[in-house]
BAKOL-627374 format. One line per field, with one value per residue: y, z, x of N, C-alpha, C, O in turn; residue in one letter; residue number from 1. Coordinates in steps of 0.2 Angstrom, whole numbers, plus 5000, padded with zeros to 4 digits. Layout:
// BAKOL-627374
npy: Y, ...
npz: Z, ...
npx: X, ...
capy: Y, ...
capz: Z, ...
capx: X, ...
cpy: Y, ...
cpz: Z, ...
cpx: X, ...
opy: Y, ...
opz: Z, ...
opx: X, ...
residuo: a, ...
num: NUM, ...
END
This chain:
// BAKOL-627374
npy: 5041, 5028, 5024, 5029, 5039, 5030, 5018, 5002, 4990, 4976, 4961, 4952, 4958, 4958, 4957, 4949, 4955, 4955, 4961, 4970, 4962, 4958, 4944, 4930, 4921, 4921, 4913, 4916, 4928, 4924, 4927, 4938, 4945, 4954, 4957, 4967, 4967, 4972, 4982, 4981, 4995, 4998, 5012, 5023, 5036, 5054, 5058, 5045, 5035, 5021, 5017, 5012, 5010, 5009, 5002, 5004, 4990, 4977, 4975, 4960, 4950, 4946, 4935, 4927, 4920, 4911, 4906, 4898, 4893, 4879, 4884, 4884, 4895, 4901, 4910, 4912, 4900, 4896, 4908, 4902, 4889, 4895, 4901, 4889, 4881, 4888, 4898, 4912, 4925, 4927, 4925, 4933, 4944, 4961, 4962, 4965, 4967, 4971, 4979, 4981, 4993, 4992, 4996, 4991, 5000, 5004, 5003, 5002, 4996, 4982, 4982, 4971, 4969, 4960, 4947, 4928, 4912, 4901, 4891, 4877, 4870, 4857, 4855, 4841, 4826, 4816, 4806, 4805, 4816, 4833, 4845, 4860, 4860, 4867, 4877, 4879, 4893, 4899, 4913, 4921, 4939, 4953, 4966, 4975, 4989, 4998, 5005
npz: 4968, 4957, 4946, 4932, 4925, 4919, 4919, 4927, 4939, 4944, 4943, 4952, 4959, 4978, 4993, 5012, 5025, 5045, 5058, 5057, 5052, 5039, 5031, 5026, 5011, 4999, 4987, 4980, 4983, 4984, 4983, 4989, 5001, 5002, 5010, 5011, 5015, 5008, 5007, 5004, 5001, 5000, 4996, 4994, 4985, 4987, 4975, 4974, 4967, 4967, 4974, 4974, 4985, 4988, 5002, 5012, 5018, 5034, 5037, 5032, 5037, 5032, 5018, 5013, 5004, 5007, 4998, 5001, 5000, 5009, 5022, 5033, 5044, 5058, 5065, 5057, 5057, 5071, 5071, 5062, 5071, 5086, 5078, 5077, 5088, 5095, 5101, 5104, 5109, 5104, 5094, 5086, 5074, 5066, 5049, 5034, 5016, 5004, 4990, 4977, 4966, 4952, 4957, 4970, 4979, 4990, 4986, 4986, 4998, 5007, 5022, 5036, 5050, 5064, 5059, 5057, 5056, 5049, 5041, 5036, 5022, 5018, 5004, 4990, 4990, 4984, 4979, 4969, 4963, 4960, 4962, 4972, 4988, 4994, 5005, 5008, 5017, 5025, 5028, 5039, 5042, 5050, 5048, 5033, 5027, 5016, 5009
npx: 5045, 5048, 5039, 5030, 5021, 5006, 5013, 5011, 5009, 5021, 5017, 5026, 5033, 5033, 5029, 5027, 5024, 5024, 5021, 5029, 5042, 5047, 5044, 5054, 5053, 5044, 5030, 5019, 5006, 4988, 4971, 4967, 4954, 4941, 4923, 4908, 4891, 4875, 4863, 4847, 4835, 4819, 4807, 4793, 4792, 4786, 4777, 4773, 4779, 4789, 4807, 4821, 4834, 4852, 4860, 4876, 4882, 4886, 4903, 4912, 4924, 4939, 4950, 4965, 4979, 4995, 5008, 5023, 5040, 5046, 5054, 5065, 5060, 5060, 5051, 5039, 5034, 5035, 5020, 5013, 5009, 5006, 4994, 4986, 4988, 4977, 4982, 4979, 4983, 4994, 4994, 4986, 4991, 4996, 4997, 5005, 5004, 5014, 5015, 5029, 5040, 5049, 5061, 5062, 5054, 5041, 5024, 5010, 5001, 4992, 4985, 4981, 4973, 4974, 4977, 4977, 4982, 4973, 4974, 4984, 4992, 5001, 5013, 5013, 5023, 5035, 5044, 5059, 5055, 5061, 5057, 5054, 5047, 5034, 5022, 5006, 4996, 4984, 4978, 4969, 4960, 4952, 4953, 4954, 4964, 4969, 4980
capy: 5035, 5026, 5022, 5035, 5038, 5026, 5013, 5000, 4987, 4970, 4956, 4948, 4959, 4958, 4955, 4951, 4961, 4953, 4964, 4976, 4959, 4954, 4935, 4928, 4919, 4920, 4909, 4918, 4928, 4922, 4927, 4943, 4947, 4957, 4958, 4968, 4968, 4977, 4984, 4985, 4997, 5000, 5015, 5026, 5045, 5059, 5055, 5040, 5031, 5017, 5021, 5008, 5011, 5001, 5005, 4999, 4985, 4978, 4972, 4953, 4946, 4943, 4930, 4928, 4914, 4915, 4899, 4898, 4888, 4877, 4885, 4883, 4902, 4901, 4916, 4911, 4893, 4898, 4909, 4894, 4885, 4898, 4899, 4882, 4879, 4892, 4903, 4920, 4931, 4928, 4924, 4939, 4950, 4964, 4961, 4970, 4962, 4976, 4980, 4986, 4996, 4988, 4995, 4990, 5004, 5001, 5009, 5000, 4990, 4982, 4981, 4966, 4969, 4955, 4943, 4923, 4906, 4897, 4883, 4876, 4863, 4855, 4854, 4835, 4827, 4811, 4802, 4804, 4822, 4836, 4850, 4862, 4858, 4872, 4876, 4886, 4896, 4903, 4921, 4929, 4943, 4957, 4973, 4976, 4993, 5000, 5012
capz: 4966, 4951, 4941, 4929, 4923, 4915, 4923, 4930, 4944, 4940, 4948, 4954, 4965, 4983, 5001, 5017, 5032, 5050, 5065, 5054, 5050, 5032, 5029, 5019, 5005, 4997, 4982, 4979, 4988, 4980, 4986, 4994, 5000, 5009, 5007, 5012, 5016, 5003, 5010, 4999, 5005, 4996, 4996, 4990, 4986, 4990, 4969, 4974, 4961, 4969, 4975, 4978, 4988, 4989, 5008, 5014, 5026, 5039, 5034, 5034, 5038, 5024, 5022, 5007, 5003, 5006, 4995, 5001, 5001, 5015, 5024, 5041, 5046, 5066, 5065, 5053, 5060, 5076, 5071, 5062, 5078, 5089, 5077, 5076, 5095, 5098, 5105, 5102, 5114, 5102, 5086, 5082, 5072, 5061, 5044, 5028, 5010, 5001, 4983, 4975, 4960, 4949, 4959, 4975, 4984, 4991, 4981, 4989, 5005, 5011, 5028, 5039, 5055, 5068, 5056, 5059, 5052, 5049, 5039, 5032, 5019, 5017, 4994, 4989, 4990, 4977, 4977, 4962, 4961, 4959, 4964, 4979, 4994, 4996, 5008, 5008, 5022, 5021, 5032, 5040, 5044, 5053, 5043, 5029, 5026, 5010, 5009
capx: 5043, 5049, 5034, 5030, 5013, 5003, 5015, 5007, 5016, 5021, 5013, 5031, 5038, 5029, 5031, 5022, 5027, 5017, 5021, 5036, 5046, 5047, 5044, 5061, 5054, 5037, 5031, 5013, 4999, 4981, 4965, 4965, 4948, 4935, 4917, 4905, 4883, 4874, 4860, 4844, 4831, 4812, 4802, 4790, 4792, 4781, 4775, 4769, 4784, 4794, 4814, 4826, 4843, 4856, 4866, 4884, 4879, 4890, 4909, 4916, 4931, 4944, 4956, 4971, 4980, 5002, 5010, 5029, 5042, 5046, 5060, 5065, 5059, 5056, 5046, 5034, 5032, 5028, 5016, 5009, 5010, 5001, 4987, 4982, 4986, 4973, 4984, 4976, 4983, 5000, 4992, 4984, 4997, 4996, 4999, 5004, 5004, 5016, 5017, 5034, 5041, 5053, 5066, 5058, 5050, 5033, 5020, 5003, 5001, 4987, 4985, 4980, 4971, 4972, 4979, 4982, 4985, 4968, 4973, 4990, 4994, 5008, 5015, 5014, 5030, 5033, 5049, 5060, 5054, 5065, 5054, 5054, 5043, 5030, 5017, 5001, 4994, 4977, 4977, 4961, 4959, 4946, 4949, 4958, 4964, 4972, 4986
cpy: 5034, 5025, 5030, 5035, 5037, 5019, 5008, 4991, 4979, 4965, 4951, 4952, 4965, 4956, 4955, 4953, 4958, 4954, 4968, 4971, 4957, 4944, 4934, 4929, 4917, 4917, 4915, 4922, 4929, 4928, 4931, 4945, 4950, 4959, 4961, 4969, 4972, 4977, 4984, 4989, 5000, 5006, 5019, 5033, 5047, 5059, 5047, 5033, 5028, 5018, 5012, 5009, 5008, 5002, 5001, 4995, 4983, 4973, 4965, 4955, 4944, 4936, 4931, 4922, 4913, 4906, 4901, 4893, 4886, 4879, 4886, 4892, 4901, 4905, 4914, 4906, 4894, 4904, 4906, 4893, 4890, 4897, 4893, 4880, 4881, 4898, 4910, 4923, 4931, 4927, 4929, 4943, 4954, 4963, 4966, 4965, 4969, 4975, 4983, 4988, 4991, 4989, 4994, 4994, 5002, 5007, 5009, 4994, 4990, 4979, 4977, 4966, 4964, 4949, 4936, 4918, 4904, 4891, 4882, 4868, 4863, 4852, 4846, 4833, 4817, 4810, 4803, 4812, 4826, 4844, 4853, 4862, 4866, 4870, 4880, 4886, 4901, 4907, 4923, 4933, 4949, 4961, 4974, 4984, 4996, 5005, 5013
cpz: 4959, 4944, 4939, 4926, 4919, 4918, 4927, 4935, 4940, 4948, 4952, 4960, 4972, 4989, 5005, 5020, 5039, 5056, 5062, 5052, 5043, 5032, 5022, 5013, 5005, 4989, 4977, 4985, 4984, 4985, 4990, 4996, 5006, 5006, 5012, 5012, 5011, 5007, 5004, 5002, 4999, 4998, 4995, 4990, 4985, 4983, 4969, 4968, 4967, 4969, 4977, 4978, 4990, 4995, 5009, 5021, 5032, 5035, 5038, 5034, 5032, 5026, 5013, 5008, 5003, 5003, 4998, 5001, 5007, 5018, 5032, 5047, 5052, 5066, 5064, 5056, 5067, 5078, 5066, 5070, 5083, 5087, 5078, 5084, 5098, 5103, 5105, 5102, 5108, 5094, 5084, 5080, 5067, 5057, 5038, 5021, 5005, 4994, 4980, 4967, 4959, 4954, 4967, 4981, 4985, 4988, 4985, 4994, 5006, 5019, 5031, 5045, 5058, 5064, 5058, 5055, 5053, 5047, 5037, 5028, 5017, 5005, 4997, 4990, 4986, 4977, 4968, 4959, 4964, 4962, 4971, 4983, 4995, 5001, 5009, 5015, 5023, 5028, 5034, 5043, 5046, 5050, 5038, 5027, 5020, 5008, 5001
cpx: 5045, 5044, 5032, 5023, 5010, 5005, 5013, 5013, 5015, 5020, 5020, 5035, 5032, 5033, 5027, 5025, 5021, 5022, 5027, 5042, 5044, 5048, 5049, 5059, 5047, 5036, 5024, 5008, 4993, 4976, 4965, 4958, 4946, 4929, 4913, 4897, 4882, 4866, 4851, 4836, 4826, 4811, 4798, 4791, 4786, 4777, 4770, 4774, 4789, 4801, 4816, 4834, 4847, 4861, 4871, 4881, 4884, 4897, 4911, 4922, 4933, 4950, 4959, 4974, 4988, 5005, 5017, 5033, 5043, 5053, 5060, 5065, 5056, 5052, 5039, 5031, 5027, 5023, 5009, 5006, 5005, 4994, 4982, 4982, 4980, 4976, 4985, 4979, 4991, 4999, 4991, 4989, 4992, 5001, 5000, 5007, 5007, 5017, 5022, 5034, 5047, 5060, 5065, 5055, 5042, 5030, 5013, 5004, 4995, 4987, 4982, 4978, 4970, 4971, 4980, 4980, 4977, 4969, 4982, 4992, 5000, 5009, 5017, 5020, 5028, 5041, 5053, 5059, 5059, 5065, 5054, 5048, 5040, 5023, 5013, 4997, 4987, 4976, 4971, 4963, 4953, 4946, 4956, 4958, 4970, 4975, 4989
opy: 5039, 5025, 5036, 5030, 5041, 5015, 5010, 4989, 4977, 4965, 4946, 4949, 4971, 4955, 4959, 4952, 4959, 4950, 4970, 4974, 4954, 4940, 4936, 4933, 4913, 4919, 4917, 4918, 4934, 4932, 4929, 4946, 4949, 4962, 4960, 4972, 4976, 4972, 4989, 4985, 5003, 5008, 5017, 5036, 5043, 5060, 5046, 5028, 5032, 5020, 5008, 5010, 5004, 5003, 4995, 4998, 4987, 4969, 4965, 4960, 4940, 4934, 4935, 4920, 4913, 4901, 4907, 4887, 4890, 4877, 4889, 4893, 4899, 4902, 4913, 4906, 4894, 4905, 4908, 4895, 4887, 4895, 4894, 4879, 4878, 4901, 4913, 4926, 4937, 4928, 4931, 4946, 4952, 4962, 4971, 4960, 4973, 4969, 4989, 4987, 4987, 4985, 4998, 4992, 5000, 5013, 5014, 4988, 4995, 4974, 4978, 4960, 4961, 4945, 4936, 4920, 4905, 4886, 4888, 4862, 4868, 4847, 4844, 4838, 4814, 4814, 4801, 4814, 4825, 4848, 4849, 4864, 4870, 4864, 4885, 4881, 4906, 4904, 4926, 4932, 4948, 4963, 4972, 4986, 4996, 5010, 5018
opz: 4955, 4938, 4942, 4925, 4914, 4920, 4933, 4933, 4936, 4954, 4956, 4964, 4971, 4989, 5003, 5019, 5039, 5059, 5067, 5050, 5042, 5032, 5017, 5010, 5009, 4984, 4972, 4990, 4980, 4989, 4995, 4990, 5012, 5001, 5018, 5007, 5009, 5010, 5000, 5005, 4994, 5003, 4989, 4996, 4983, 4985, 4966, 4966, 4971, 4963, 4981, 4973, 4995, 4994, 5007, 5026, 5034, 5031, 5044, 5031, 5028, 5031, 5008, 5014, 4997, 5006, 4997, 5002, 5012, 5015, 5036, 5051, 5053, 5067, 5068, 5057, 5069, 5084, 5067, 5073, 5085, 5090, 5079, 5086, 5103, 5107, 5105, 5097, 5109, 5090, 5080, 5085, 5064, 5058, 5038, 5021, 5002, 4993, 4981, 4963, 4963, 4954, 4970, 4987, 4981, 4988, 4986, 4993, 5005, 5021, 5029, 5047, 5055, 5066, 5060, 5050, 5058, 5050, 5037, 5031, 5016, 5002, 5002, 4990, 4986, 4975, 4963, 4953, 4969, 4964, 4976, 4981, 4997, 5001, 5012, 5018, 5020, 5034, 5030, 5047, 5043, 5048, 5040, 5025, 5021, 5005, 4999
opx: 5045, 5046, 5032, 5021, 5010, 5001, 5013, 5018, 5011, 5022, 5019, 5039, 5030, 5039, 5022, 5031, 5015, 5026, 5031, 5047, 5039, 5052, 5049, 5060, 5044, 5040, 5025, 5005, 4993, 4978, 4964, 4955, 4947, 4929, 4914, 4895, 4886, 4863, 4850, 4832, 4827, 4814, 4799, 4790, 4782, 4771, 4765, 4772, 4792, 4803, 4814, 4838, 4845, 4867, 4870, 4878, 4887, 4896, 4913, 4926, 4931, 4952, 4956, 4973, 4989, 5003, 5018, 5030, 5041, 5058, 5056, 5069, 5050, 5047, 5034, 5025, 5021, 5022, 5003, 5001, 5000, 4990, 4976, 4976, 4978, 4973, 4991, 4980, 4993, 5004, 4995, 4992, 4987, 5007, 4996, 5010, 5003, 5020, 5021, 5030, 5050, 5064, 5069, 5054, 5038, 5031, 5011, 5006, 4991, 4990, 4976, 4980, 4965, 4967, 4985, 4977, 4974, 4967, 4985, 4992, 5004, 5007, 5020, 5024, 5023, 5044, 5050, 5061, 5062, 5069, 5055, 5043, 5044, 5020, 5015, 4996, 4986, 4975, 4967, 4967, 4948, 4940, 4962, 4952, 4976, 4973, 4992
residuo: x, x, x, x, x, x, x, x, x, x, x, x, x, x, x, x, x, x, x, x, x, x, x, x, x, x, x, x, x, x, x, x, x, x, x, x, x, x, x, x, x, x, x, x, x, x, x, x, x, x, x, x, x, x, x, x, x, x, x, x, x, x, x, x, x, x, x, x, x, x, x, x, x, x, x, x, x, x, x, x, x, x, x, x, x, x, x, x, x, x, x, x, x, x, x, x, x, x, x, x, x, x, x, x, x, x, x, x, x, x, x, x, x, x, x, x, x, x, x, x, x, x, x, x, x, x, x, x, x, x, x, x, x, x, x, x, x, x, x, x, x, x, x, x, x, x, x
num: 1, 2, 3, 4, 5, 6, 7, 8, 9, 10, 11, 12, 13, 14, 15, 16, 17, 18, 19, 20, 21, 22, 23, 24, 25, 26, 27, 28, 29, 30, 31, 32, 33, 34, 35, 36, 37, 38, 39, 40, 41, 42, 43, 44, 45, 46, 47, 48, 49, 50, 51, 52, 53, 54, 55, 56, 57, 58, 59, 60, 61, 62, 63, 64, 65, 66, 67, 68, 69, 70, 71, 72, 73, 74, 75, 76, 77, 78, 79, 80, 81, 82, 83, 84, 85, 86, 87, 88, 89, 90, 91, 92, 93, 94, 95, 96, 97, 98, 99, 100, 101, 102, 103, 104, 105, 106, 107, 108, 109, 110, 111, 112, 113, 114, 115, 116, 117, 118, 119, 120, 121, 122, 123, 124, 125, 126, 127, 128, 129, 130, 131, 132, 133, 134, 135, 136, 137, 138, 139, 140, 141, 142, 143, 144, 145, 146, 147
END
């Protein structure tokens, strides 16, 4: 690994990966998340003095946010395209959200369990403007696992 210790990664050099294909061209991924139940349990010890313990309760569903530009990626589209249709049985992928080193070896992946398209907007478009056409993708996911 290139990072040396102390070294900490730079927030610009990323990838997604959904089923071992790399997605071309990525602009940003927001909102990574997964939340989990917090459990809070009362009771009394053999003292007679009040205890309270806090247990791991049951784990949500995460979702993250992928901004890209608009690029004529068939892959990507019609895995748009499945999600939104409802077509589970080819929507659900494994995903991974990779972190690189400066010279780009993967350092940290998070993993994406049962991944698909929930929402898609489409970047404004304005007459006269100069700007590239992006578009965000908002990812759920069932288990997020962190390598």
């Amino acid at each position: 690994m290139s990072l040396q210790p102390g070294d900490a990664l730079t927030s610009h050099n990323f990838g997604l990966q959904i089923d071992g294909v790399m997605v071309e061209y990525l602009q940003e991924v927001s909102g990574l998340s997964i939340e989990q139940d917090v459990i809070e349990y009362q009771q009394v010890s053999a003292n007679g003095k009040p205890v309270t313990k806090k247990l791991p309760g049951v784990k949500k569903a995460g979702e993250c946010t992928v901004t890209r530009g608009m690029t004529s990626s068939a892959a990507f589209t019609q895995w748009i395209n499945n999600s939104i249709s409802g077509n589970m049985g080819s929507a659900r992928k494994n995903a991974s959200i990779i972190m690189m080193d400066y010279q780009n070896a993967p350092v940290k992946r998070y993993n994406l369990r049962n991944a698909w398209c929930s929402k898609v907007e489409a970047g404004g478009v304005k007459a006269g403007d100069a700007s590239a056409l992006t578009e965000q993708v908002t990812i759920v996911f069932e288990e997020l696992v962190i390598e």
